[in-house]
N, CA and C of each residue as an Amber inpcrd file, in Angstrom:
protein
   681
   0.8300000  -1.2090000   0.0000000   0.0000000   0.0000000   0.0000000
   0.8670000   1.2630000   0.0000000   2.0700000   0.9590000   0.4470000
   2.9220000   2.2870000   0.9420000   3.9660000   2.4390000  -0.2350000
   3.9530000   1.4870000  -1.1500000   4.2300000   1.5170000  -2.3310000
   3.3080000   2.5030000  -3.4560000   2.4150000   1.8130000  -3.6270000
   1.3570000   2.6240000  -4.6140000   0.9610000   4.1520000  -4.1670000
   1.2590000   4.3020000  -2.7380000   0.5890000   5.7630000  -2.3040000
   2.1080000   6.5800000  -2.6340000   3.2910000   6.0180000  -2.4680000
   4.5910000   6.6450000  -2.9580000   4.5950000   6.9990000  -4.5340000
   4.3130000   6.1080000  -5.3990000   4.3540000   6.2000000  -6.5850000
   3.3460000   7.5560000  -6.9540000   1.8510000   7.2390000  -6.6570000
   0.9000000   8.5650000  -6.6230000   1.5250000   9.7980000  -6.1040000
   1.6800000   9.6780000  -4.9040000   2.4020000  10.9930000  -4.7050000
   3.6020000  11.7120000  -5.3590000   4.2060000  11.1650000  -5.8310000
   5.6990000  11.1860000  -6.3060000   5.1420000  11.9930000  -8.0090000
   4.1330000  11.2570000  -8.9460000   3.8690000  11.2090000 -10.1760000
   2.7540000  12.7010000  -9.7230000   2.2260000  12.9540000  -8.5090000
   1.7590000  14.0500000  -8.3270000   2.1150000  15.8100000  -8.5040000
   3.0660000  14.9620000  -7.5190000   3.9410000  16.3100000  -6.9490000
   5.2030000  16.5370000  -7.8880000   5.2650000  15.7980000  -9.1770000
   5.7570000  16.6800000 -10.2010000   4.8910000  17.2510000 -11.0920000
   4.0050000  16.7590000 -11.3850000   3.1280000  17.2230000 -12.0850000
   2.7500000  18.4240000 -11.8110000   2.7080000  18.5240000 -10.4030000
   2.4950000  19.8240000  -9.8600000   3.4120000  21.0700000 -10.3870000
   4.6400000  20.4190000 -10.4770000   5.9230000  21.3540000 -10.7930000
   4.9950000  21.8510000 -11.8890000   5.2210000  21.3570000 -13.2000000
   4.5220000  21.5060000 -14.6240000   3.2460000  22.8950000 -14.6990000
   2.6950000  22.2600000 -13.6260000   1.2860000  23.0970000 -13.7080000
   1.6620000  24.4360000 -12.8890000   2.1570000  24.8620000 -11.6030000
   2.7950000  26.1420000 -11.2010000   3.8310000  26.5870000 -12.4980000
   4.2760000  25.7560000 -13.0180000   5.3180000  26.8900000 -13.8900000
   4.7890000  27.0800000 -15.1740000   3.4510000  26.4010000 -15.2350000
   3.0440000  27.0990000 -16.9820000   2.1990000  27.8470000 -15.9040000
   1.8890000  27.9130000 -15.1270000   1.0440000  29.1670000 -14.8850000
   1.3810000  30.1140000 -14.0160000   2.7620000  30.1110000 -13.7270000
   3.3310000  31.4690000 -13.0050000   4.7500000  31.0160000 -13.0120000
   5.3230000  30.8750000 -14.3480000   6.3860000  30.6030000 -14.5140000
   7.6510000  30.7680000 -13.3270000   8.8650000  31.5250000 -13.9070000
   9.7180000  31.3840000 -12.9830000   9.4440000  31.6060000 -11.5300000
   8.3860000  32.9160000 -11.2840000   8.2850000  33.0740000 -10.2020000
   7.4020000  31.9680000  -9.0140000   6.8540000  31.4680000  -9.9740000
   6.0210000  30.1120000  -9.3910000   7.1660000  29.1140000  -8.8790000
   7.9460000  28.6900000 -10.0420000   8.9960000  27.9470000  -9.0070000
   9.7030000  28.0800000  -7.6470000  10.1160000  29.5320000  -7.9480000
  10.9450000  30.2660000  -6.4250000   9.7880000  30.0090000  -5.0370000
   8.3930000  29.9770000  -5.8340000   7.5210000  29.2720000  -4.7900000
   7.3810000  28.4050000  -4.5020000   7.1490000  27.1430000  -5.5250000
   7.2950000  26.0330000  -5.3490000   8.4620000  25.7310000  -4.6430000
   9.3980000  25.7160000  -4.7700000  10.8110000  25.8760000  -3.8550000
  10.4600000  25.9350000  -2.6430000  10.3690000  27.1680000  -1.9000000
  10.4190000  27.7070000  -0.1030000   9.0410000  26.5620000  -0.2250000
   8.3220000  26.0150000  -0.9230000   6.5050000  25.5880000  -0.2870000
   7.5180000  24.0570000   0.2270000   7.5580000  23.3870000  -0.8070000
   7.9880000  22.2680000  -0.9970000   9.0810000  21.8680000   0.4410000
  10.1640000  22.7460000  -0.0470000  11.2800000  22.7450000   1.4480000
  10.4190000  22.1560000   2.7440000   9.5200000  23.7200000   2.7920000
   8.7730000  23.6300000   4.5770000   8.3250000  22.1890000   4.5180000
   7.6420000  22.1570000   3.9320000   6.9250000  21.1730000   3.8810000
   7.1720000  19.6200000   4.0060000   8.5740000  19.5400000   2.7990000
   9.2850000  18.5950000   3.4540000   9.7110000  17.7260000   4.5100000
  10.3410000  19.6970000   4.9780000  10.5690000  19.2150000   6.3490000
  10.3340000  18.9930000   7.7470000   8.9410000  19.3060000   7.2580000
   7.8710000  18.2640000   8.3750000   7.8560000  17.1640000   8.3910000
   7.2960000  16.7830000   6.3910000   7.0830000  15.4960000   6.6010000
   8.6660000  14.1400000   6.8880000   9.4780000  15.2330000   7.1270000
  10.4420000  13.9870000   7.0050000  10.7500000  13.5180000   8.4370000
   9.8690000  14.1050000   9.2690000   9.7940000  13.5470000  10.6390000
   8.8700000  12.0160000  10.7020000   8.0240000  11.6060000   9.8100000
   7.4460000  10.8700000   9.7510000   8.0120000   9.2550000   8.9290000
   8.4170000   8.7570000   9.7360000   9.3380000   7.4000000   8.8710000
   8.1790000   6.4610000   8.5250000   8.1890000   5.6120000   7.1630000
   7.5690000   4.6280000   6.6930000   8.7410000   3.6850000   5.7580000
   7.6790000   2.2850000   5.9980000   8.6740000   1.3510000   5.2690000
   8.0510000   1.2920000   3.5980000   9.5100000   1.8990000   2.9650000
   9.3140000   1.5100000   1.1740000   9.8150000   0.3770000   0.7740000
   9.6490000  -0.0660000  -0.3110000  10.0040000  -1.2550000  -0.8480000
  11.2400000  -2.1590000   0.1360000  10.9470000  -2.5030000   1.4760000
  11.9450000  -3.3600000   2.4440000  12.9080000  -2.1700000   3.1490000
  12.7910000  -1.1650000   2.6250000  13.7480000   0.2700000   3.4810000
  12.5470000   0.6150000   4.1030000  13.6430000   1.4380000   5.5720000
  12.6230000   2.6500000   6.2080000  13.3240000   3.7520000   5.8640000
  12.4490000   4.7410000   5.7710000  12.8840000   5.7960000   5.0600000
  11.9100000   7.1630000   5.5310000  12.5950000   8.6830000   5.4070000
  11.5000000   9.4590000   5.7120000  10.5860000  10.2270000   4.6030000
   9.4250000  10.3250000   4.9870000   8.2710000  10.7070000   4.1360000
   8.8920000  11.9560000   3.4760000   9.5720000  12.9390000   3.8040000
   9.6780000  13.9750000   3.1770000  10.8580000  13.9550000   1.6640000
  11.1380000  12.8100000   1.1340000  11.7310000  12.3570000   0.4250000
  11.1320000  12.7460000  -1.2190000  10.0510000  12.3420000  -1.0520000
   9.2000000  12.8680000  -2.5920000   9.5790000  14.4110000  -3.1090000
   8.7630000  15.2060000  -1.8710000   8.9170000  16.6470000  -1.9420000
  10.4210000  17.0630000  -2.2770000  11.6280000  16.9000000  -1.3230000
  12.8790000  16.9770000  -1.4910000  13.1910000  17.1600000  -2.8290000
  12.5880000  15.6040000  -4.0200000  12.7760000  15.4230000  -5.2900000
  12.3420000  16.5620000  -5.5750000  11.1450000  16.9770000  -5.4210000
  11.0650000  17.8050000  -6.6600000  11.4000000  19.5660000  -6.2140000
  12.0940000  19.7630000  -5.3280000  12.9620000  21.2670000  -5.5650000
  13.9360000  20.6720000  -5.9250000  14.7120000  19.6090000  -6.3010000
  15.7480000  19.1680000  -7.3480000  15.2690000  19.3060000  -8.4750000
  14.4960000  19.2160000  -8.8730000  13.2100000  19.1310000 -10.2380000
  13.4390000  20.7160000 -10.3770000  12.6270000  21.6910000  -9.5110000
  12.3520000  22.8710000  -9.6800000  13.7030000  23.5000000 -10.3650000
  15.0330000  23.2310000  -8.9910000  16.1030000  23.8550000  -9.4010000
  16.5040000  23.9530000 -10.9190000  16.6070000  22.8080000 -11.1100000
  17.2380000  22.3560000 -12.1540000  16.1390000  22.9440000 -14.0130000
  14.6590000  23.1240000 -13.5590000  13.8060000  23.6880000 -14.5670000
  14.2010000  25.4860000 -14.8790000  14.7500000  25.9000000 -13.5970000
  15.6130000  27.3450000 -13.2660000  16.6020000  27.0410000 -13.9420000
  17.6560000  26.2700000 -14.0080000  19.0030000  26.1860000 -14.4410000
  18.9750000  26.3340000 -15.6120000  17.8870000  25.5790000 -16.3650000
  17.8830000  24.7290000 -17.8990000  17.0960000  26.2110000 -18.7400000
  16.4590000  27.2520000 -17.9420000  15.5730000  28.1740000 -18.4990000
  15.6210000  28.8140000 -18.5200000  16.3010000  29.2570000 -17.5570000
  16.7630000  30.9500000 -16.6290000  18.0770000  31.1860000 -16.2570000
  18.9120000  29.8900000 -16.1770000  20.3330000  30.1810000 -15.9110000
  20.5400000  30.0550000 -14.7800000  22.2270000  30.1470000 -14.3790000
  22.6270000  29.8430000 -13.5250000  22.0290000  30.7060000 -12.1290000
  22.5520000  32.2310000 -12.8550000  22.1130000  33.3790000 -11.4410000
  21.2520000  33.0260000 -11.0770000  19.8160000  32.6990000 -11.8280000
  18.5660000  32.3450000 -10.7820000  18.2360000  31.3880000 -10.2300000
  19.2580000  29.6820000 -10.6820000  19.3010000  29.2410000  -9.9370000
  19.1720000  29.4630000  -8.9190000  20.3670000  29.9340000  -8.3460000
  21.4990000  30.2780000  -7.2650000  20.3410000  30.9070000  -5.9330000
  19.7380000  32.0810000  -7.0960000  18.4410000  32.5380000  -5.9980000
  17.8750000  32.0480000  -5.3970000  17.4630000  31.0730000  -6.3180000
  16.1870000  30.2620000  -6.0280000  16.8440000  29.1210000  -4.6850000
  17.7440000  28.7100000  -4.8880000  18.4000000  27.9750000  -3.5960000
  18.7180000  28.6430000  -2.1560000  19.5320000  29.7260000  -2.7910000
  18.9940000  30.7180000  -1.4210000  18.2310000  31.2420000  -0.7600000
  16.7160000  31.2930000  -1.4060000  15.4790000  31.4450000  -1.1610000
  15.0750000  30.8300000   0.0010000  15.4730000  29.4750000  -1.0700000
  15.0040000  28.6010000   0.3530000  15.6040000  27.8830000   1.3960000
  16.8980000  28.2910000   1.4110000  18.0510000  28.1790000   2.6400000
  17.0860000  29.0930000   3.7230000  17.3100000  30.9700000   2.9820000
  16.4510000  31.7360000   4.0330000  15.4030000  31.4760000   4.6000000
  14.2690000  30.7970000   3.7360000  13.2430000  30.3030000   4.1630000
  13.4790000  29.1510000   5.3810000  13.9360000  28.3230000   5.4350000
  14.3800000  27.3920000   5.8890000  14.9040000  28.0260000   7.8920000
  15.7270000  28.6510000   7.3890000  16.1860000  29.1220000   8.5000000
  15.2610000  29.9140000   9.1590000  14.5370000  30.7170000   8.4960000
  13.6410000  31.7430000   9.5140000  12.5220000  30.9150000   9.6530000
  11.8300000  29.6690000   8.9450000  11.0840000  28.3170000  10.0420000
  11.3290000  28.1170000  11.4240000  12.5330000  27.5280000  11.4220000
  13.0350000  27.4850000  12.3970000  13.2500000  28.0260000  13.7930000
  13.9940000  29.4550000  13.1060000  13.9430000  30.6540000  13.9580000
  12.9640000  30.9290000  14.5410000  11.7430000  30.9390000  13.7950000
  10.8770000  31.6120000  14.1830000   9.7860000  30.7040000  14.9950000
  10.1370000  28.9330000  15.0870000   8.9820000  28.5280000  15.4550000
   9.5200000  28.2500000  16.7430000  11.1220000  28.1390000  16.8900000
  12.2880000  27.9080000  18.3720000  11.4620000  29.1530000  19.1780000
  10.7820000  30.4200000  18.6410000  10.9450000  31.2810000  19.2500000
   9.3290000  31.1210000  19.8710000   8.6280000  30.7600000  18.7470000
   7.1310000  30.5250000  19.1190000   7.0630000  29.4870000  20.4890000
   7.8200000  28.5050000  20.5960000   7.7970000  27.7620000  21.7270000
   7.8860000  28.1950000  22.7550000   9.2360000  29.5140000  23.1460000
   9.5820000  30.1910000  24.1750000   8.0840000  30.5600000  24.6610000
   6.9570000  30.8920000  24.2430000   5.7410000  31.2230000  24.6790000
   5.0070000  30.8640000  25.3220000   5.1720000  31.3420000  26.6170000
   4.0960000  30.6160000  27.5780000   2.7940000  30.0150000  27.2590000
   2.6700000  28.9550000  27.1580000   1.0080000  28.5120000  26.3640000
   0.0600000  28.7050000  27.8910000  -1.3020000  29.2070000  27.4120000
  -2.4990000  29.6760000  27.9150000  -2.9280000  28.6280000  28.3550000
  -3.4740000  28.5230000  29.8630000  -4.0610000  27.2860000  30.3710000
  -5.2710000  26.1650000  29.7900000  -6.0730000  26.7100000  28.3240000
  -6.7180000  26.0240000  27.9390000  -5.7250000  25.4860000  26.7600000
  -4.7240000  25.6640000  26.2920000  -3.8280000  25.9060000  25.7030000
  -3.6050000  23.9990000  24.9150000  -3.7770000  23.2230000  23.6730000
  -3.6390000  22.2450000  23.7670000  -2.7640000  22.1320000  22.4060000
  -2.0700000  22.8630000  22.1440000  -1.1420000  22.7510000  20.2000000
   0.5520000  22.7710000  20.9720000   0.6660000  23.3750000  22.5760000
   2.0800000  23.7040000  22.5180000   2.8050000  22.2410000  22.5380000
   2.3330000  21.0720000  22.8990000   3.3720000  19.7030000  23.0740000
   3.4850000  18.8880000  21.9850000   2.3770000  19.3450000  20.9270000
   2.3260000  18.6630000  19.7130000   3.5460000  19.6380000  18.8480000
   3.4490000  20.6200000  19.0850000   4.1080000  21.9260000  18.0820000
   5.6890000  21.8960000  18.7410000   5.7840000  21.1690000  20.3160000
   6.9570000  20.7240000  20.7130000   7.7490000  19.8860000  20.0080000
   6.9940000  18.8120000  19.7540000   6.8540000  17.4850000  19.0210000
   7.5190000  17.5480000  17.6730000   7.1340000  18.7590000  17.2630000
   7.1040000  19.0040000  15.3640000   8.2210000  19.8650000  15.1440000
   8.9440000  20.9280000  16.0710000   9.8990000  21.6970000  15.9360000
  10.6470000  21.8650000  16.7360000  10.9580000  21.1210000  17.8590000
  11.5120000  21.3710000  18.7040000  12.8670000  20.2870000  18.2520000
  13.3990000  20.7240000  17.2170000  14.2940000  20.1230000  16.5530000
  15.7590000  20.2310000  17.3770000  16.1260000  18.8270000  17.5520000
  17.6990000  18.7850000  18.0760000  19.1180000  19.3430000  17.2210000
  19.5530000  19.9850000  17.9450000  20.3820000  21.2520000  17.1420000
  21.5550000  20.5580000  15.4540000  21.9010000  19.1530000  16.1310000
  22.3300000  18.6620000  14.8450000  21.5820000  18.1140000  14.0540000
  20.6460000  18.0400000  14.1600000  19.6680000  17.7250000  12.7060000
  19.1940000  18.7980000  12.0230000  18.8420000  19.8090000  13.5120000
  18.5470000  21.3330000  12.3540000  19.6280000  21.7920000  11.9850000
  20.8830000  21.7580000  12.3680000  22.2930000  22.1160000  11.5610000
  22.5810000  21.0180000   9.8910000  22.0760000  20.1240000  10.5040000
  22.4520000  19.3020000   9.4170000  21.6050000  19.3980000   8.1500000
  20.5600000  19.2540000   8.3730000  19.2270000  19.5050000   7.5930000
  19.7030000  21.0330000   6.6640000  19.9880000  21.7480000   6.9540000
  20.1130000  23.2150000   6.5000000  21.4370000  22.9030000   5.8860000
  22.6410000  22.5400000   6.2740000  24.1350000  22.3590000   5.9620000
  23.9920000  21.5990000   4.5090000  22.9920000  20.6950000   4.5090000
  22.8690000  19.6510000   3.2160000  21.8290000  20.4210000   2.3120000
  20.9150000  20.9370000   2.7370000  20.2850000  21.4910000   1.4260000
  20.9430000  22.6820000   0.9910000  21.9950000  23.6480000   1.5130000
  22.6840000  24.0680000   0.9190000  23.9220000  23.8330000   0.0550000
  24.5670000  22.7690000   0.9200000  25.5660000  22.2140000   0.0570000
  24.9440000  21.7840000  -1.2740000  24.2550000  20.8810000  -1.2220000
  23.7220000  20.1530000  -2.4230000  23.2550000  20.4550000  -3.3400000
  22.4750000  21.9720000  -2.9820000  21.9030000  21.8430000  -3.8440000
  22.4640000  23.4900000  -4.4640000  23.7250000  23.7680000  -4.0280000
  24.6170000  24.6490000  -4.7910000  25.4000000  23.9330000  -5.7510000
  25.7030000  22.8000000  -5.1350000  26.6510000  21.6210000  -6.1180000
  25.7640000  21.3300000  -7.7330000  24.3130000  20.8550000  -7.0520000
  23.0050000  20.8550000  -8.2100000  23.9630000  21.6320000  -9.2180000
  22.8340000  23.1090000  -9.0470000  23.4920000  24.0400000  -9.7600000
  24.8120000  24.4630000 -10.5890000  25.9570000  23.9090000  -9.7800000
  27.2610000  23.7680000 -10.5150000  27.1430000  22.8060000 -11.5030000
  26.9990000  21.6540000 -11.1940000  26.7400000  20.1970000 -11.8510000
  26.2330000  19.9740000 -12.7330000  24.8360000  20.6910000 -12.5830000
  24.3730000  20.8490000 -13.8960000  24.7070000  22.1720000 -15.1460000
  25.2190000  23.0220000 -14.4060000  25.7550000  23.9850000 -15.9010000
  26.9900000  23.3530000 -16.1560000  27.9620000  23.2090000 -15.6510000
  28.9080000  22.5010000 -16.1060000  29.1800000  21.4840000 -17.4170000
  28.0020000  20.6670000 -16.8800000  27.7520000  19.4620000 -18.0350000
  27.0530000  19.9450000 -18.8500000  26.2500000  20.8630000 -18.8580000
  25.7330000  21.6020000 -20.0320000  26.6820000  22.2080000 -20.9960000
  27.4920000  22.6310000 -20.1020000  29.1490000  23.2660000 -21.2110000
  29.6390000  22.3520000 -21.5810000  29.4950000  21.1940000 -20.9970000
  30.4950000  20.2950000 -21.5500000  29.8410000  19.5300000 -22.9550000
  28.6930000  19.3220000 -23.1280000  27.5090000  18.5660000 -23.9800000
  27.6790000  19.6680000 -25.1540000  27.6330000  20.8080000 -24.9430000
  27.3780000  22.1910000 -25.7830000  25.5170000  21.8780000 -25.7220000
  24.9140000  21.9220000 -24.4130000  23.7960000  22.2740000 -24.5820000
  22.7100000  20.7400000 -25.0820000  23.5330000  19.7960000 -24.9650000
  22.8510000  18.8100000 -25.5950000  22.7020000  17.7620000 -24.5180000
  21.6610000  16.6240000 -24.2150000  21.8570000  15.6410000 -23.5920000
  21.1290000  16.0690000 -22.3300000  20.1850000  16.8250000 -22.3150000
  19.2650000  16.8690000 -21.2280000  19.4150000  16.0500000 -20.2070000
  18.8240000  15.0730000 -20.4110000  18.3650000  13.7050000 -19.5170000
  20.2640000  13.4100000 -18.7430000  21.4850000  13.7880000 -19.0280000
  22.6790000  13.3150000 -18.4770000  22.7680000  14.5000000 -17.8090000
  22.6930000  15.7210000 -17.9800000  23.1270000  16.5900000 -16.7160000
  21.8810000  16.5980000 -15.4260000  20.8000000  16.0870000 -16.2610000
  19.4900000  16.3420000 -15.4750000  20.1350000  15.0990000 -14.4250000
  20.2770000  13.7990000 -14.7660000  20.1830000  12.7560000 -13.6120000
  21.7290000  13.1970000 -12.9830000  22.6390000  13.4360000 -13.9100000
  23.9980000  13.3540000 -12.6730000  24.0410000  14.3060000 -11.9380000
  23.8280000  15.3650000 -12.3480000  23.4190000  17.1260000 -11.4280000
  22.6290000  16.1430000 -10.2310000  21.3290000  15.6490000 -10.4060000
  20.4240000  15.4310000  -9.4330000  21.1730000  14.2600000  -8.7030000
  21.5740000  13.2260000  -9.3840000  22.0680000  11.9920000  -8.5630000
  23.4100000  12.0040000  -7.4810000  24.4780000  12.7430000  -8.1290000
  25.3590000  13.1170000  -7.1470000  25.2250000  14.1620000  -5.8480000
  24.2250000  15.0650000  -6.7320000  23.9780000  15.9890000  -5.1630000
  22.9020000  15.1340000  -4.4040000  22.3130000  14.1720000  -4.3610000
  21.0880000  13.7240000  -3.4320000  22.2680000  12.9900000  -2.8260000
  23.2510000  12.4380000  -3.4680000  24.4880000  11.3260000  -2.6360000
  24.8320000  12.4720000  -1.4480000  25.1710000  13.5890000  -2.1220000
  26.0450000  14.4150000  -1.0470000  24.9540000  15.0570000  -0.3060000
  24.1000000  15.4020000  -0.2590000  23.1240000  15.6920000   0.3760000
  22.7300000  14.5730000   1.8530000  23.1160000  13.2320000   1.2660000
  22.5750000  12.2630000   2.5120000  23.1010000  12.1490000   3.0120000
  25.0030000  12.1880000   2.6060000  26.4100000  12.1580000   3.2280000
  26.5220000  13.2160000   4.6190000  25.9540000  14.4270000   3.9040000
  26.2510000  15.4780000   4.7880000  25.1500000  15.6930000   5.4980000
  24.0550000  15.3580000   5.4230000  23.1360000  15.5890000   6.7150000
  23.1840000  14.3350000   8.2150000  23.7100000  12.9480000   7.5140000
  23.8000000  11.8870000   8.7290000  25.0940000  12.2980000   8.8690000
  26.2800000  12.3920000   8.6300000  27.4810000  13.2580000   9.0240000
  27.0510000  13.9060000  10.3180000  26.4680000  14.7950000   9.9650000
  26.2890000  16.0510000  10.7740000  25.1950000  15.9860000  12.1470000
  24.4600000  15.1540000  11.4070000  23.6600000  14.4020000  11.9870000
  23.6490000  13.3620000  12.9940000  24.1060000  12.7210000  13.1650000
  24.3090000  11.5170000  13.5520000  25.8010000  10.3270000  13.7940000
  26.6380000  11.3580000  12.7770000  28.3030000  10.8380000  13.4420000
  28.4720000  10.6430000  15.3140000  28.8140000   9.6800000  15.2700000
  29.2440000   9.5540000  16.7790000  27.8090000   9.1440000  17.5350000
  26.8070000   9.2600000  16.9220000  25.5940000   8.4260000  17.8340000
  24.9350000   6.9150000  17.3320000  25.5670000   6.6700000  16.4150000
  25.2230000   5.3390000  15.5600000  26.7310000   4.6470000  15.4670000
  27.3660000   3.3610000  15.5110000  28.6580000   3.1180000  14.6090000
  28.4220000   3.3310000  13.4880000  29.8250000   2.9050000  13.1200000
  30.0550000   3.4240000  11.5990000  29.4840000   2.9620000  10.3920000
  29.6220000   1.5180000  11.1050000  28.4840000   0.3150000  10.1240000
  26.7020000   0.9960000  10.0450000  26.3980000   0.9940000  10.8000000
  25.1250000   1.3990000  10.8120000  24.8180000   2.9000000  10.3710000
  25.7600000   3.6270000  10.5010000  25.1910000   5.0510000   9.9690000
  25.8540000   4.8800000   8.5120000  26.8190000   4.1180000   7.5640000
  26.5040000   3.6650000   6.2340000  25.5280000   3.1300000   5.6560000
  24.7570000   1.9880000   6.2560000  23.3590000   1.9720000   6.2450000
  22.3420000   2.6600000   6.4900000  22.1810000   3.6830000   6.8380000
  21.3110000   4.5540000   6.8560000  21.5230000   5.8260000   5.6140000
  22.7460000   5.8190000   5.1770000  22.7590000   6.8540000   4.1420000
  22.5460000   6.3910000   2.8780000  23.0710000   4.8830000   3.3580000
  22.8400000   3.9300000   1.5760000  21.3110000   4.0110000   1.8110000
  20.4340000   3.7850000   2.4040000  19.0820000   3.2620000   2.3390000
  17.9900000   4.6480000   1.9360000  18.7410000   5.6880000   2.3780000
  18.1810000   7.0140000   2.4410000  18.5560000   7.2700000   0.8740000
  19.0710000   7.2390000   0.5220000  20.3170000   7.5060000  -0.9870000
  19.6290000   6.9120000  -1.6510000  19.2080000   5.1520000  -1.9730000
  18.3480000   4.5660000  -2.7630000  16.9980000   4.9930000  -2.7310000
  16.2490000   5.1710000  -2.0050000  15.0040000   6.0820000  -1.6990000
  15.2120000   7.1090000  -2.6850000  16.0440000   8.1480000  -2.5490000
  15.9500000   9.4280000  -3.1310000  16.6470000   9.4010000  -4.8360000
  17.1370000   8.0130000  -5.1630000  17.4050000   7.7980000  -6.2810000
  16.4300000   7.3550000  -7.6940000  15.4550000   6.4360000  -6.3910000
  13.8540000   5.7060000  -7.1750000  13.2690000   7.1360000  -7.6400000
  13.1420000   8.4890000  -6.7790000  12.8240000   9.5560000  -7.1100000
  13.1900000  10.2900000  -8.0630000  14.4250000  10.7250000  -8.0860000
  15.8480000  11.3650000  -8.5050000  14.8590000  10.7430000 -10.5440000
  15.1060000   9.4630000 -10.5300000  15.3590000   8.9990000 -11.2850000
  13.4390000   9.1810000 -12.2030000  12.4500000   9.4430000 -11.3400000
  11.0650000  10.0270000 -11.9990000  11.1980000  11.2770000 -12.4930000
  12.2410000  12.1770000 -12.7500000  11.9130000  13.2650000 -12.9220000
  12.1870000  13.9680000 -14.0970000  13.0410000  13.0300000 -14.4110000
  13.8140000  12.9660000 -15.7250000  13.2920000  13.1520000 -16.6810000
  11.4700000  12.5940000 -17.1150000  10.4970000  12.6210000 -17.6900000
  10.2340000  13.8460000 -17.8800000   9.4810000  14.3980000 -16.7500000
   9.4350000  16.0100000 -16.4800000  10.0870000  17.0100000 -17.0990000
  11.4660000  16.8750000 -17.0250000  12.2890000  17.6710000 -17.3740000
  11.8010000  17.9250000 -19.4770000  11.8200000  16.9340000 -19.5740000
  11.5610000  16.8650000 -21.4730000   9.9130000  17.5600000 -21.8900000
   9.3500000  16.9970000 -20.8230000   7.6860000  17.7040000 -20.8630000
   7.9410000  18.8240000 -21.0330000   8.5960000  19.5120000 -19.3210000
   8.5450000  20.9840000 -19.3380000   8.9700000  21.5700000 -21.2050000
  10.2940000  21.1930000 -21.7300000  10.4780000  21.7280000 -22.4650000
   9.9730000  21.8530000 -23.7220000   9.2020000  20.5590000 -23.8420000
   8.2520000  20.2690000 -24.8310000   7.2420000  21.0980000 -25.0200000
   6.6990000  20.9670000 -23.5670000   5.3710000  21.9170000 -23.8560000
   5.7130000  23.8260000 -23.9460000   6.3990000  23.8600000 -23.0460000
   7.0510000  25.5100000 -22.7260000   8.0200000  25.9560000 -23.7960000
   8.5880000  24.8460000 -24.1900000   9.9320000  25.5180000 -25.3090000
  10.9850000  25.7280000 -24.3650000  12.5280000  26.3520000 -25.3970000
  13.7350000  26.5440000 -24.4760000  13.6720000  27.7820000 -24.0680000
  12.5990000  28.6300000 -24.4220000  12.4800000  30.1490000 -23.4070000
  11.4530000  30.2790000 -23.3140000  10.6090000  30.1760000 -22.2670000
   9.8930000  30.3670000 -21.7240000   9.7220000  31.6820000 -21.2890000
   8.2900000  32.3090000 -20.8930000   8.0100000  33.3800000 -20.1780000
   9.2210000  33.6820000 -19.6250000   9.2210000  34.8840000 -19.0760000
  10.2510000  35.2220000 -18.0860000   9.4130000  35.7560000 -16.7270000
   8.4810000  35.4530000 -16.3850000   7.4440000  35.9920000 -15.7230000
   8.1070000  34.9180000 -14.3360000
């Protein structure tokens, strides 16, 4: 069941990409971006078992601001990449900031959201370091990774900068958040297993989007709105 509801969601929530950016092009993405992030990274508090892995729910979403980035890279170029990643670094961080701060708040004696909202953000400092450390790394690397190989192709071969841009930064992305994460509270054996298992997860993904990428351009062309 947790198969088929992955696949739906997954074949969703790009589709989604498609439909925000023919209808509010670039600037729709830079949204889709910060939406997707938050959102994420809620759901990746929530672990389920995929095909014999456990893995966290916020894995789908993740995919597709790799998706987004990379529809920025291929359309708009590097600079707005770049934005668009920093967007949602900032975004990211002032979540955080701002919900560490919402807690400080004395809750009201009828008061019943503060232990659940404990629950949901009251994030331990190396996972929220880590969490933030990896979607920046990675997904600046994205960005490199994929113009690069675009220079190198002369512009040709979509589908090879699209998966290695995406496939090597989701590697370094998993490297550097259980790193940061979780070095020194797991052995060594076991926190390799957790990045391989996290890594294949985000590769079954990595590897749906590829499709997308040819749609977008199909249907939109190689310049699109600039809107």
């Amino acid at each position: 069941m947790n198969e088929l509801l992955w696949i739906i969601f997954a074949v969703m929530d790009l589709c989604m990409v498609l439909v925000v950016f023919r209808f509010f092009g670039r600037t729709g993405l830079f949204a889709l971006i910060v939406f997707n992030l938050l959102i994420c990274n809620l759901q990746v508090m929530k672990t389920v078992e995929l095909f014999g892995l456990t893995t966290t729910l916020g894995n789908i979403l993740y995919a597709s601001v790799f998706l987004s980035t990379d529809m920025i890279s291929e359309f708009y170029g590097k600079k707005d990449a770049k934005k668009a990643v920093m967007l949602g670094f900032v975004a990211l961080v002032m979540m955080v900031a701002y919900m560490q701060l919402a807690l400080l708040f004395q809750p009201g004696t009828d008061d019943f959201a503060q232990p659940h909202l404990a629950a949901l953000f009251g994030f331990m400092p190396r996972i929220a370091l880590g969490s933030l450390c990896a979607y920046l790394v990675s997904q600046m690397h994205d960005v490199w990774a994929f113009h690069l190989l675009k220079e190198k192709t002369g512009g040709k071969h979509l589908w090879l900068r699209n998966n290695l841009s995406t496939m090597s930064s989701q590697l370094l992305d998993s490297v550097v958040f259980c790193l940061i994460a979780f070095y020194g509270l797991f052995p060594n054996e076991v926190l390799v297993e957790i990045v391989i298992s996290t890594y294949v997860i985000k590769l079954l993904v990595a590897g749906l989007d590829t499709p997308f990428m040819y749609l977008a351009r199909h249907l939109f062309g190689r310049n699109p709105a600039t809107a």
